[in-house]
C-alpha positions in Angstrom: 83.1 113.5 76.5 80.8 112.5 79.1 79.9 109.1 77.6 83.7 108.6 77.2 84.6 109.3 80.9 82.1 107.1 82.0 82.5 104.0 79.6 86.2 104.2 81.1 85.5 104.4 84.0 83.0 101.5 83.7 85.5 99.4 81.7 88.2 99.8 84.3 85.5 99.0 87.4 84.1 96.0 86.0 87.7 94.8 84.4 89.5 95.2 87.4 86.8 93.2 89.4 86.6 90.5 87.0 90.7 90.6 87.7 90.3 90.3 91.1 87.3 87.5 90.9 90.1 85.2 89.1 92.8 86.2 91.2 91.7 85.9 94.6 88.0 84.8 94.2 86.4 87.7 95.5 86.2 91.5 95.5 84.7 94.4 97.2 82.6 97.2 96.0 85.7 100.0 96.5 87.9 97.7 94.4 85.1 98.6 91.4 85.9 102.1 92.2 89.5 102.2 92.7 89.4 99.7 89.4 87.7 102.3 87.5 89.8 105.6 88.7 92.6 103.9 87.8 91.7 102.9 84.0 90.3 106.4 84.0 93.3 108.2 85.2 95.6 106.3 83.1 93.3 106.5 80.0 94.0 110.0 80.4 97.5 110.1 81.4 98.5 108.1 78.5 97.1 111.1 76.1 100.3 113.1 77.8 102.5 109.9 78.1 101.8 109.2 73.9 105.5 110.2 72.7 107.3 108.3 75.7 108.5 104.5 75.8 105.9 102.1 76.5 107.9 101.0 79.2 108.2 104.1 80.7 104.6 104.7 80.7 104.3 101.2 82.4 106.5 102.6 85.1 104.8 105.7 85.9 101.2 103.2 85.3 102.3 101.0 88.6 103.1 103.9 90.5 100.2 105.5 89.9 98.3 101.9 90.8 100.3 102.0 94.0 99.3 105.3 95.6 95.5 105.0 94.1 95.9 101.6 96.4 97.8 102.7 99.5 95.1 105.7 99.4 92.2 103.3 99.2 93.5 101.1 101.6 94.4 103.7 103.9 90.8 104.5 103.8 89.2 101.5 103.8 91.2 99.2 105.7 92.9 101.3 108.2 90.2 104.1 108.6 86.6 102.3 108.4 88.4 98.8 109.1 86.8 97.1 106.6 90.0 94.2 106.0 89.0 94.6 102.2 93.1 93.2 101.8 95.9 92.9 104.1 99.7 92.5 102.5 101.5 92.6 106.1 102.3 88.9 105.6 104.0 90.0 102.2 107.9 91.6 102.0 108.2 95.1 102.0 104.8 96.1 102.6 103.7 99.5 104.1 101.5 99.3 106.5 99.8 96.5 105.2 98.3 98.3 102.1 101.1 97.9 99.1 103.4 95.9 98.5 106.5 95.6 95.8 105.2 93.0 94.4 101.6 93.7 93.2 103.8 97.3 92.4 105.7 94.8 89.9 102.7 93.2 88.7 100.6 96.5 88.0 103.8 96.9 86.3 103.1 94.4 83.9 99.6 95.0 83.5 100.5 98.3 82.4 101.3 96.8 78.9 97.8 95.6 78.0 96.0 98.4 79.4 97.9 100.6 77.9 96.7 99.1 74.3 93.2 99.1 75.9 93.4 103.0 76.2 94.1 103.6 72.8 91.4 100.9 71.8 89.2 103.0 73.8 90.2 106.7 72.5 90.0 104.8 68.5 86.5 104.6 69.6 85.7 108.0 70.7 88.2 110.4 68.8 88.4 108.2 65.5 90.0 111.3 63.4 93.4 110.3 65.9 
């Protein structure tokens, strides 16, 4: 269990800062973090979510996304002021830390993380 919780948590660190590297062409440290809570958390939630719509887990997934980020960047930008990302230039952001539309594109990558979980769990409960 323990080399399972920390291989996701690794995988989701370094995927999401390879994400963000192509993306915007940088990253910080606490996006390696907030990258790997989130694959974590997800890996886990899916093993409730398994009988539900994949769509429907992709929904719950970018929500989940969302308030991991508005909670990091509540602490990292707006607390320490470390400008790690600012959305205020983008529609419908809240206080500068989320935005609807990174909510609709965690949306969508939902979909392959969600086949990365059970990749992952394959690996470390084959029996499933």
């Amino acid at each position: 269990m323990k080399h399972e919780n920390l291989a996701v948590l690794l995988t989701g660190g370094i995927g999401y800062g390879l994400i963000e590297l192509c993306w915007r062409g940088r990253t910080h440290w606490t996006m390696v973090l907030t990258g790997g809570l989130c694959l974590w958390m997800l890996y886990r939630m899916d093993q409730c979510w398994e009988g539900e719509l994949l769509v429907f887990r992709c929904v719950k997934g970018a929500v989940l996304i969302t308030c991991l980020e508005l909670a990091m960047g509540l602490l990292v930008n707006v607390l320490l002021g470390w400008e790690v990302w600012d959305y205020s230039r983008s529609p419908g952001n809240l206080l500068g830390q989320i935005c609807p539309l990174y909510s609709l594109l965690w949306y969508f990558l939902c979909y392959p993380v969600f086949l990365l979980t059970r990749l992952l769990r394959s690996r470390f409960h084959p029996q499933r």
